[in-house]
N, C-alpha and C positions, 0 to 999 in steps of 0.2 A: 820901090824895092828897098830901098834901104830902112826907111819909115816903119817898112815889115818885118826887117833886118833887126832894128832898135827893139822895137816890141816884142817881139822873140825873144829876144838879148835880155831884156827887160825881165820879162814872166820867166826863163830860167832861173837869174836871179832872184826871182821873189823864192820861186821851188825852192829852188840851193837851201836858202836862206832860211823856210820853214821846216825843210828837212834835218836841217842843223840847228835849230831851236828842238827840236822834238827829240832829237839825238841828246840835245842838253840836257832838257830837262829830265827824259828818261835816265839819265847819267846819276842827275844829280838829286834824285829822286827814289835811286832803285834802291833798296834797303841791302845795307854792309853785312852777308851773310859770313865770309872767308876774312882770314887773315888775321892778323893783330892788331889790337886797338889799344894806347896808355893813358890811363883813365888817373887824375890826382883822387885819395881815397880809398881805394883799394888797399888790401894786406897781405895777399896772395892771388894767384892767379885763377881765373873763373875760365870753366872752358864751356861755353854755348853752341849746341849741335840744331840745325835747322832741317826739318824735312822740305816737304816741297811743298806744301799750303803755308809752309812758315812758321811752323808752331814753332817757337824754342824749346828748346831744353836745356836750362841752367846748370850745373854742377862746379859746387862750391866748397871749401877745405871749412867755412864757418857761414853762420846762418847770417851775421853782421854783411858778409860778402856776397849770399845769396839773396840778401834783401838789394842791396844796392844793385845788384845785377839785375834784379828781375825791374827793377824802376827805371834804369838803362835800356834794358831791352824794351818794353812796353814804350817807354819813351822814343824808341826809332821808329815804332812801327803806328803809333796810336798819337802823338804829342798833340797833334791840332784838335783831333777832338777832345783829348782830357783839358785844353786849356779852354774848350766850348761848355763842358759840363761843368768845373770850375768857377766860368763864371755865370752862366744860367743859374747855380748854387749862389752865389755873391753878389747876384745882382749888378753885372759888370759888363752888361753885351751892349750896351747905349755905347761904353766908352769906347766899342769899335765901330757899330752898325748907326751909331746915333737915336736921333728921335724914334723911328720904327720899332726898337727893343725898348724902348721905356717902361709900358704898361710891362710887359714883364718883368723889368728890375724892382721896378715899385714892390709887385708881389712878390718879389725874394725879398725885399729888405723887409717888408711888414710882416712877414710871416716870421723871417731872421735868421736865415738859415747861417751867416754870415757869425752871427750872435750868437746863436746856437754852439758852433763851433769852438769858437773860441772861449767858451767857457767849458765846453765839454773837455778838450785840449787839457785845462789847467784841473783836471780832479782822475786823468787816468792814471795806473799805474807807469811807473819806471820803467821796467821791461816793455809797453807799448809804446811809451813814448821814443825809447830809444829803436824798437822795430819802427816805428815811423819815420824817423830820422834819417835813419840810414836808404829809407826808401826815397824819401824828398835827394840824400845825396846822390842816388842813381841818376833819378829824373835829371837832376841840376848839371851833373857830370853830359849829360848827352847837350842840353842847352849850353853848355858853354865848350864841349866838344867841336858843336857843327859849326857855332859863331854865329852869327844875323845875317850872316849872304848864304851859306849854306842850310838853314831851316828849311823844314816843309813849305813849297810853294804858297801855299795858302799866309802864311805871316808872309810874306814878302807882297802877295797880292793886293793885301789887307795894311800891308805899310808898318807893323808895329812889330816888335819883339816880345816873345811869353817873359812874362817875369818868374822869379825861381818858384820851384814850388815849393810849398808849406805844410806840414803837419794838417795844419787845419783847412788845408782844399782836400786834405783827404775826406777828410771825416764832413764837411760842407756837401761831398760830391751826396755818400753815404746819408746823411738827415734827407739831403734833396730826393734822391733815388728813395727813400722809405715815403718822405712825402705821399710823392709821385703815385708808387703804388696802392696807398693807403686814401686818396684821395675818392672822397665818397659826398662830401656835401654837396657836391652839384646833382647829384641826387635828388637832397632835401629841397633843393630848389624845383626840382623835376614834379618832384611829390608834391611839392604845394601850390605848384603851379594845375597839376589836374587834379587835384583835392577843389580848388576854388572852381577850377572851370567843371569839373562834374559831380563833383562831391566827395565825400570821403568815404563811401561805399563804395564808388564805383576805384578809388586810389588802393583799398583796400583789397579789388580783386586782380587790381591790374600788377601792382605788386608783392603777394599774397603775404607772409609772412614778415618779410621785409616794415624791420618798425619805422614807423612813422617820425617823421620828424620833428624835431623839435621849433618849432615854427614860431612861440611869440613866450618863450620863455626869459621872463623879465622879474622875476620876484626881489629882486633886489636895487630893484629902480623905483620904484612904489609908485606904478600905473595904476590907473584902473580899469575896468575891465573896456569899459567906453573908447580909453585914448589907447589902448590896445590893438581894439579893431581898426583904428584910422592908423594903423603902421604900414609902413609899405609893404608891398608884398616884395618877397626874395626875388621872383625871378626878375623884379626892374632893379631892384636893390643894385645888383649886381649884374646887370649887362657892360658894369663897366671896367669889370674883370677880363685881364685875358684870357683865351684859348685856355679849358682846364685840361688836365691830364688826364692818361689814358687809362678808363674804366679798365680795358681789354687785357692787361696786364695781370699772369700769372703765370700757371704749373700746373703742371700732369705729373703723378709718380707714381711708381709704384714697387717693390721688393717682393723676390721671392723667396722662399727657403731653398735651402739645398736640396732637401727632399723630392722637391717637387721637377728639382733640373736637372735637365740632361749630363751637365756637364758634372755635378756632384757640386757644383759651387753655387750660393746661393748671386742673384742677381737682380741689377737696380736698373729701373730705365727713368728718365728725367726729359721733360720738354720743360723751356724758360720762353716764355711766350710775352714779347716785348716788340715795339714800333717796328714795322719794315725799313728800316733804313741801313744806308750805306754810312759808315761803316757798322757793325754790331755792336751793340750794346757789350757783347760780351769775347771777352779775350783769354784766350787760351796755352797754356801753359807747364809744365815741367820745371818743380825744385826739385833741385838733391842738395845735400851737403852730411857728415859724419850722423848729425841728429835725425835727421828728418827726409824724408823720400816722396813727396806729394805731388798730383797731374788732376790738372783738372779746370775748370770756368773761375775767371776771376773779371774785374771790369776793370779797364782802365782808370789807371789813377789810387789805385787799393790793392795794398801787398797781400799776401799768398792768397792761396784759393779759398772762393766762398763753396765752390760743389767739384765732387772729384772724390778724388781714391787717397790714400795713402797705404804702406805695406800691409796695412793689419783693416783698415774698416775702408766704405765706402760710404757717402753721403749725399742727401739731395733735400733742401727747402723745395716746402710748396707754401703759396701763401695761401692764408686764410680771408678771404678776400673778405670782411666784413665793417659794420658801424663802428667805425673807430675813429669821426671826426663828427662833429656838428655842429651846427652855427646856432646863434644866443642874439636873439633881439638885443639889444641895452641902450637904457635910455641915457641924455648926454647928463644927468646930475650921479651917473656912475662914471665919466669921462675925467671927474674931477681928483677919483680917488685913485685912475692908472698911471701907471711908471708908462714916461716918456722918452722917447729917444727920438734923435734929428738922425739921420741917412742921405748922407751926401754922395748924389747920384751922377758920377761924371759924364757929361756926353757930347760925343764926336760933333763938330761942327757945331754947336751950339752951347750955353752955358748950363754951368751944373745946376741944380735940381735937387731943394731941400725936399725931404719926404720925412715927416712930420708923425711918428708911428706912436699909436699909444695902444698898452698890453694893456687891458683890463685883467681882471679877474676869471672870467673865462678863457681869454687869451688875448691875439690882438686885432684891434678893430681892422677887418679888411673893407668894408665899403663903411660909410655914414650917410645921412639924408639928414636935413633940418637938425631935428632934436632926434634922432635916433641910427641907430647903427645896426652892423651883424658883424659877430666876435666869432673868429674862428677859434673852437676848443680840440684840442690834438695833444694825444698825451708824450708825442714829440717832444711838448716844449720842455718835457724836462729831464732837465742836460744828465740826469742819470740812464736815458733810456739807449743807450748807444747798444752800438752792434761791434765797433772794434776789436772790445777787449775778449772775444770768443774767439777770433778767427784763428792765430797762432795755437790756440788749445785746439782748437777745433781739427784742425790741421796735423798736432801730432799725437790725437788720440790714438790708442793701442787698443782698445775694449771699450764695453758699453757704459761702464759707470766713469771711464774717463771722459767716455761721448756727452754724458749726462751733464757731468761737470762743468765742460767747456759751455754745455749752453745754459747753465746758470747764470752766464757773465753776458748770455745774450738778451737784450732788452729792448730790441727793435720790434719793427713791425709782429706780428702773432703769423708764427710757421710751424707747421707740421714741417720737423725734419727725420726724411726716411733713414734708414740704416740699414746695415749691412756688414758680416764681415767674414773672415776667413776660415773663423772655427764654426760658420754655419751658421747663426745667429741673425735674425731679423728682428726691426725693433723701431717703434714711431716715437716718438716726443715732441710733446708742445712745446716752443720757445717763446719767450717773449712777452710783448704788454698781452695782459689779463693768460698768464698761461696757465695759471692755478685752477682757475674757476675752466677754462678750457678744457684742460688735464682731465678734470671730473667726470666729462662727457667721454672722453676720449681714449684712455687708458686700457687697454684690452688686460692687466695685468699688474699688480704693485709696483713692479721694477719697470714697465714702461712696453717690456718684451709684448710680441705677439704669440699667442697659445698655438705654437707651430702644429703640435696634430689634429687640431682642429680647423685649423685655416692653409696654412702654410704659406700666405701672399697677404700682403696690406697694402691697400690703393688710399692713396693721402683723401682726407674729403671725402670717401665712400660709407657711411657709418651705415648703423642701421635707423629706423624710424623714430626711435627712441634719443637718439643719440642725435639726429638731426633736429629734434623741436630744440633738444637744447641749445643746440649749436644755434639754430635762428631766435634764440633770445638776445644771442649778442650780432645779430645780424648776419651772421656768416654763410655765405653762398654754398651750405653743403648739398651732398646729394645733389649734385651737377649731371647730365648727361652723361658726361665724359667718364666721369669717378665710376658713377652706374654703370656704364658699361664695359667697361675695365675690369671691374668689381666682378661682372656677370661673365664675361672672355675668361677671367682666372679659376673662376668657381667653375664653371665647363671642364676646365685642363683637369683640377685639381680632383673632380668627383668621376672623372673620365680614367683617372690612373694614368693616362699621358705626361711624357719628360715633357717641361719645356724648354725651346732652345733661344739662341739668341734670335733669330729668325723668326721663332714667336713672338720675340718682344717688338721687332721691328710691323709686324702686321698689325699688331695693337695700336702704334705708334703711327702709322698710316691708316689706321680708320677712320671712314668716312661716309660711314650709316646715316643716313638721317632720320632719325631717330621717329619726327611722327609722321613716316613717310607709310606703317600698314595700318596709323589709324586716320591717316586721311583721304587714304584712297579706299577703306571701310567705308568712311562718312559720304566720300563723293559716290561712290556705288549707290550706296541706300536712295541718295539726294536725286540722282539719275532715272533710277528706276520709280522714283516718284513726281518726276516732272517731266510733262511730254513736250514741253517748246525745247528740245536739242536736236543743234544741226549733226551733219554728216561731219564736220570740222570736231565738233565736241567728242564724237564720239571714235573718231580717231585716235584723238589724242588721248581718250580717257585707257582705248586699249593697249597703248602701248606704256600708261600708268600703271595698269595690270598688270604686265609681264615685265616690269622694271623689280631689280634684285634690293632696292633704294640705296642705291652708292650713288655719292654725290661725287664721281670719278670728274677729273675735268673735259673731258669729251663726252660728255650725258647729256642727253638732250631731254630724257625724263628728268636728269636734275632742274632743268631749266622750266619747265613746269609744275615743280614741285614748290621750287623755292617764291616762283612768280605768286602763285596759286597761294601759300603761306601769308605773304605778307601783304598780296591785295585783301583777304578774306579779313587780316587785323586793322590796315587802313579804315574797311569798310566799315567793320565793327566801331570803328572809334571814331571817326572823323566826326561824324554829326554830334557825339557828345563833348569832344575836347580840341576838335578841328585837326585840319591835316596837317598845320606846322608841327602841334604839337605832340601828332601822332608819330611822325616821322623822330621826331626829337625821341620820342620813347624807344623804338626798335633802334635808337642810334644807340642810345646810353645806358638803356637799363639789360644787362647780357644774362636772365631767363624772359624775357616778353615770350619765346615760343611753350613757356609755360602759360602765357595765359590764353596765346593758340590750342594747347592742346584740352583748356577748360574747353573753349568754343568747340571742338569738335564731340569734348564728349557731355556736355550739360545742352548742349542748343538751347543757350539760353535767351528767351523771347527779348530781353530788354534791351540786347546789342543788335534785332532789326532795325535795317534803315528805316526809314515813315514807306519808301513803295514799296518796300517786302511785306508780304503777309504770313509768312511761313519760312522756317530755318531750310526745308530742301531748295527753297525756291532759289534762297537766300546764296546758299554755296554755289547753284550752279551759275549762277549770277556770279559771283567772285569765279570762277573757272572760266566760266566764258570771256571777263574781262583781262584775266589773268594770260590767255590766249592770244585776246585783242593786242595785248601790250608786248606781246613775243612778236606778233607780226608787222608792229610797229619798229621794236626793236631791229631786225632782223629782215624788213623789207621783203617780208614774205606776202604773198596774193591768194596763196593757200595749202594747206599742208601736203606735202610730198610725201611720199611711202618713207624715204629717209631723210633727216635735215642735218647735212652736214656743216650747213655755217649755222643752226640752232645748239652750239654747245656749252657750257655753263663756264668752262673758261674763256668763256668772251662774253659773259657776264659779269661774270666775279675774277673782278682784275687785281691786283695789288700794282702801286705806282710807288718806284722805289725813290727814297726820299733822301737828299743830305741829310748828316746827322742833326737833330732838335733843329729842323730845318722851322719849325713855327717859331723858333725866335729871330730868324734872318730874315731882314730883310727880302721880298722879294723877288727885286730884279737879281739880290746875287744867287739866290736858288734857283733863278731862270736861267741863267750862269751855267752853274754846277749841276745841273739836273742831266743836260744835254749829253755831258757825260758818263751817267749810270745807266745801269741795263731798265731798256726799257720796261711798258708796265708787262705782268706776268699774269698769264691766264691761271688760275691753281683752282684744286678739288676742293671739298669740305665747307663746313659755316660753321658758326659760332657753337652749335650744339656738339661737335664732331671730338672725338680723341684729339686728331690732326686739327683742332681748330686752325679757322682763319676769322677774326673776325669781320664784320663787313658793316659799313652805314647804309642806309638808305634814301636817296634823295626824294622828290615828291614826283616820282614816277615809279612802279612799279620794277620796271626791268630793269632796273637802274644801279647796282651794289657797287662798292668799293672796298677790297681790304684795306686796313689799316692793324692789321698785327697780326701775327700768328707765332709759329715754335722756332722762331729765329735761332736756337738752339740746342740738339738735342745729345743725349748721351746716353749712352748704355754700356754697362760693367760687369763681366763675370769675374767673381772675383776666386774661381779655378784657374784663371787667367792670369798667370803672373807676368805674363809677356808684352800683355797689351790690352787696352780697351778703345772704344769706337765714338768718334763722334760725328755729328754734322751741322753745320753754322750756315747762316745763307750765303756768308760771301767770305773770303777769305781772310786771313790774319791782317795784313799789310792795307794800311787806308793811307799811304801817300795818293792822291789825287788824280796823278798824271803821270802815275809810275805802270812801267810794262808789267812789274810785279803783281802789281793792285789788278792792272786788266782780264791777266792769265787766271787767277786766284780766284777772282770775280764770277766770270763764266765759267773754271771747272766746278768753283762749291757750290751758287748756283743751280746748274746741272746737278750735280750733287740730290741737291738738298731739296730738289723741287721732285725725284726720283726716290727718295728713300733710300739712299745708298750713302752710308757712311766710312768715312778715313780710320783708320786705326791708328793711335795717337802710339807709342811706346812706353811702355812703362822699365822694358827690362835693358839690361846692356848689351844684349843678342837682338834684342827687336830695333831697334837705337841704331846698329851696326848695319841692319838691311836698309829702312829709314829712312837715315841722314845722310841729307846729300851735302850739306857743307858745315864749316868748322869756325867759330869765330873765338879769338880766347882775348881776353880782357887781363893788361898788365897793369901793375902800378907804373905811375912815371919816376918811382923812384928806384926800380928794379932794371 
């Protein structure tokens, strides 16, 4: 009895004990929304209003005070991840995670983003330098506010302290983040990998316009054509690259005129389509101060807003997702004539790690072999292409030629930026590297305007045929699905005489047609009624293919034969030519492949028959029936039922929500941190969809996974002086192990997996409904 007594006694106390750990950390963890905080730095007092997702809202007597505020605030709520992106940029995560983040330091230092920086730093203007400054004092004030016992959980877990921040992790985060998105040579690797394995006819149709790559360009090494051919091929070159970044990465937008809206104001919708992970990529925000009155997306770690409103326009980048990197053979008697640099690589538990980088002339060598190499070229590398010196312009444009203006000073990545503003006005411009030659295609108009009674709406990336050959000279993925269809929902409205409302913008926004969903149940029809081996099973299924409206909704169980049916039929086609690793490699990375599905449906072209097909109907019912086979595998079905309620497409198409740049962790500690995020999520849509998601493929048919979608969306009336709407997937607040983070987590979530967005405040009556709490920021010498 007593022995039972003790043990009792015992396991209370354990409870007690993790009850009051959980209590702690919740404590010490939950983000300081009330009250007064006395900050060194300051020159007056900033007063910050919080709703209930978190958003702040700053208001500041000077823009010096509104920068450091917003670097403070960002800073309580984001700090572990801006100091993860930081050093992902800097090549700096070995110094916490050790050997396991190596291979990725290595590729920041040789690419140099680190370098990059800090020469970019030393050529910008005053006024940036000094708006940056004051932002590093925000950040630095919150770091030496909390002190090293009081930090986010995660430094204490991890044993180390952030060090202050700098000018130049701003602008490091900014090169990395353009990388990232602009990252396209793995590509060329993709490309010369099924150029060799089927030739370059068959690379030609699999990626149709999309140029070729630069594969053994060497003119300046003095080969000949002989020791050319014996170079290695890219894709071994470089298996010894880390994990690349994410193809999937873009934008949707679009703008309408006032004419065409309900409201009498014209209006902008925007998705930012970036990794699923916990926390978001993208942080949300409210400045005011005398000058300037801006709401809108910014990323942690990078003062005011990249997309958002201010009182006079609205704005949205979309990228242009195109060839804007490629690799260069080089042999090593050009190795003699590049600038060198040593990159001392510290890491945890073990010792540092010279990395030996040499910049040729195309750029700098990322892999070597023997006597030869592959030179990444990116017109990154030079340090005039930045994107900082826009943002503030950008931010307090008033009209379109000041809009224009600010993005003269933009030099980054190549972006269609929408516009919008209050005196009615809609309007696109190219920014950026090659925007000149871009512009050409692009330009509905001298001043940039779109010819409102002619159109009245401009969908980024929607051109016409004309406008698209151009656009794929310089590689760019126009005329998308998405753009198209967009394109097509506005021209409907617009020739219909129909207002649009915001409500329209949000059905656009949740579209999820699939696109060659009546030309492949056309093709399987035809296929059907010319081949007599189909069972009772096929022809089930094919009918309720028929009466499907093709929404790829996530309870569709036609989704799930659709999608099954799609990419068994391009396995099929390809496998025997370029095998099934590297077919699967292709629907993983190249995002039109259902463009060269939808050649196969409408050419039936004889030469993508396996050897036992003798005919293209035979051939699809063949991919349908397997396509089938692989649902009843999935889904432990014995035979089709009148309804299949566990056959639905969200329990195919999952997304697994991720730590943030969890591929550079370690890990066992992601096995860690995972247990704590919402688990994986069933969602609608694919990669062709408005609503994308996009999804890899593994070497099973029923098999998908997202890895990105609109992590971000917004939409602006800008009749609206009150307010506009947004929706993120998870909420403001990424402390770890905060009740804040958990509540936020599962309403935006909810949210955002629903279509149904928060209304941010823009005015001092919407602000007052709102905000639910008050936090004001003193000097400590007041």
């Amino acid at each position: 009895m007593k022995l039972h007594t003790a043990i009792n006694f015992v396991c209370l106390l354990i409870i007690a004990a993790l009850i009051a750990l959980a209590v702690h950390i919740n404590y010490r963890e939950t983000l300081v929304e009330d009250g007064q905080i006395q900050l060194s730095g300051l020159h007056s007092p900033v007063q910050i209003y919080f709703d209930k997702p978190a958003v702040p809202y700053i208001q500041a007597r000077s823009q010096e005070d509104l920068v450091f505020a917003q670097g403070f605030v960002t800073a309580s709520e984001r700090l572990f991840q801006m100091d993860m992106l930081r050093r992902v940029a800097r090549g700096q995560m070995a110094e916490i995670f050790g050997g396991s983040s190596l291979a990725n330091d290595r590729l920041a230092r040789i690419i140099g983003f680190k370098r990059l920086a800090e020469s970019e730093y030393s050529v910008l203007s005053l006024p940036t330098k000094q708006w940056l400054r004051a932002y590093c004092k925000g950040v630095n004030a919150y770091i030496s506010q909390r002190g090293s016992k009081t930090l986010p959980l995660e430094f204490i877990m991890l044993g180390y302290k952030p060090r202050a921040w700098q000018p130049e992790d701003t602008l490091a985060i900014l090169k990395y983040l353009q990388y990232a998105s602009d990252e396209c040579w793995q590509l060329d690797v993709l490309q010369n990998s099924i150029k060799e394995k089927g030739g370059i006819q068959l690379a030609r149709q699999m990626f149709g316009q999309w140029p070729q790559p630069r594969q053994l360009i060497s003119n300046s090494s003095g080969m000949s054509c002989a020791e050319i051919a014996k170079l290695p091929d890219l894709n071994r070159l470089t298996r010894v690259l880390p994990p690349p970044a994410e193809l999937a990465w873009g934008s949707n937008g679009w703008v309408i005129s006032n004419k065409l809206s309900r409201s009498g104001g014209c209006l902008l919708a925007c998705d930012k389509h970036t990794m699923l992970t916990f926390p978001d990529l993208f942080f949300l925000c409210s400045l005011r101060c005398p000058l300037v009155h801006v709401a809108g997306l910014t990323i942690p770690g990078v003062p005011g807003i990249l997309i958002g409103r201010n009182e006079h326009i609205a704005w949205a980048p979309v990228s242009l997702k195109g060839r804007w990197q490629d690799l260069y053979y080089t042999g090593s008697q050009e190795w003699a004539k590049a600038k060198e640099f040593e990159e001392e690589i510290s890491q945890r538990f073990a010792s540092n790690v010279i990395e030996k980088v040499l910049v040729t002339r195309h750029g700098p060598l990322l892999v070597r072999a023997d006597d030869t190499g592959a030179a990444l070229n990116w017109y990154g590398f030079n340090v005039g292409n930045n994107i900082i010196e826009s943002i503030w312009d950008l931010n307090n444009a008033k009209n379109f030629v000041e809009f224009q203006s600010a993005l003269q000073k933009y030099k980054g990545s190549p972006q269609t930026f929408l516009y919008t503003d209050t005196a009615g006005n809609i309007g696109n411009q190219i920014a950026g590297y090659q925007a000149k030659q871009l512009s050409l295609a692009t330009a509905d108009s001298a001043d940039g305007h779109a010819d409102e009674n002619q159109l009245g709406y401009i969908v980024a990336n929607a051109q016409s045929s004309e406008v698209s050959a151009k656009l794929s000279s310089f590689g760019v993925l126009s005329n998308n699905w998405a753009a198209i269809r967009a394109g097509s929902f506005l021209k409907a409205h617009q020739q219909s005489g129909q207002k649009l409302r915001l409500e329209d913008m949000i059905t656009l926004q949740s579209d999820v047609k699939a696109p060659l969903s009546e030309l492949a149940i056309k093709s399987l029809r035809t296929a059907l009624q010319n081949t007599r081996s189909i069972d009772q099973y096929q022809k089930q299924a094919f009918a309720m293919l028929s009466d499907w409206d093709g929404q790829l909704k996530d309870n569709s169980f036609c989704a799930c034969f659709y999608e099954s049916f799609l990419t068994e039929l391009t396995k099929q086609a390809l496998k025997e030519k370029i095998g099934l690793s590297l077919t699967c490699d292709y629907i993983n990375k190249w995002p039109r492949w259902s463009e060269f599905t939808r050649q196969l449906f409408e050419k039936q072209p004889g030469q993508f028959l396996p050897l036992a097909q003798h005919d293209f109907s035979s051939f699809l019912v063949g991919c349908f029936s397997q396509s089938l086979q692989n649902l009843r595998l999935a889904f432990h079905m014995q035979q089709m039922p009148g309804i299949l309620p566990g056959c639905q497409w969200k329990y195919m198409h999952k997304a697994d929500i991720w730590a943030n740049l969890a591929k550079f962790i370690p890990p066992a500690i992601v096995n860690i941190i995972n247990p704590l995020l919402p688990a994986a999520i069933g969602l609608g849509g694919d990669q062709d969809c408005v609503n994308a998601c996009n999804y890899f493929l593994t070497n099973k048919s029923f098999q998908y996974n997202c890895n990105s979608g609109p992590t971000a969306r917004l939409i602006i009336d800008m009749a609206d002086n009150d307010k506009f709407y947004q929706a993120l997937t998870f909420g403001q607040c990424a402390h770890l192990f905060s009740g804040d983070r958990i509540n936020q987590t599962n309403n935006q979530l909810d949210l955002w997996r629903n279509m149904k967005f928060h209304a941010v405040a823009f005015s001092d009556k919407e602000l007052d409904i709102l905000a639910g709490h008050h936090l004001t920021l003193v000097s400590d010498n007041q």
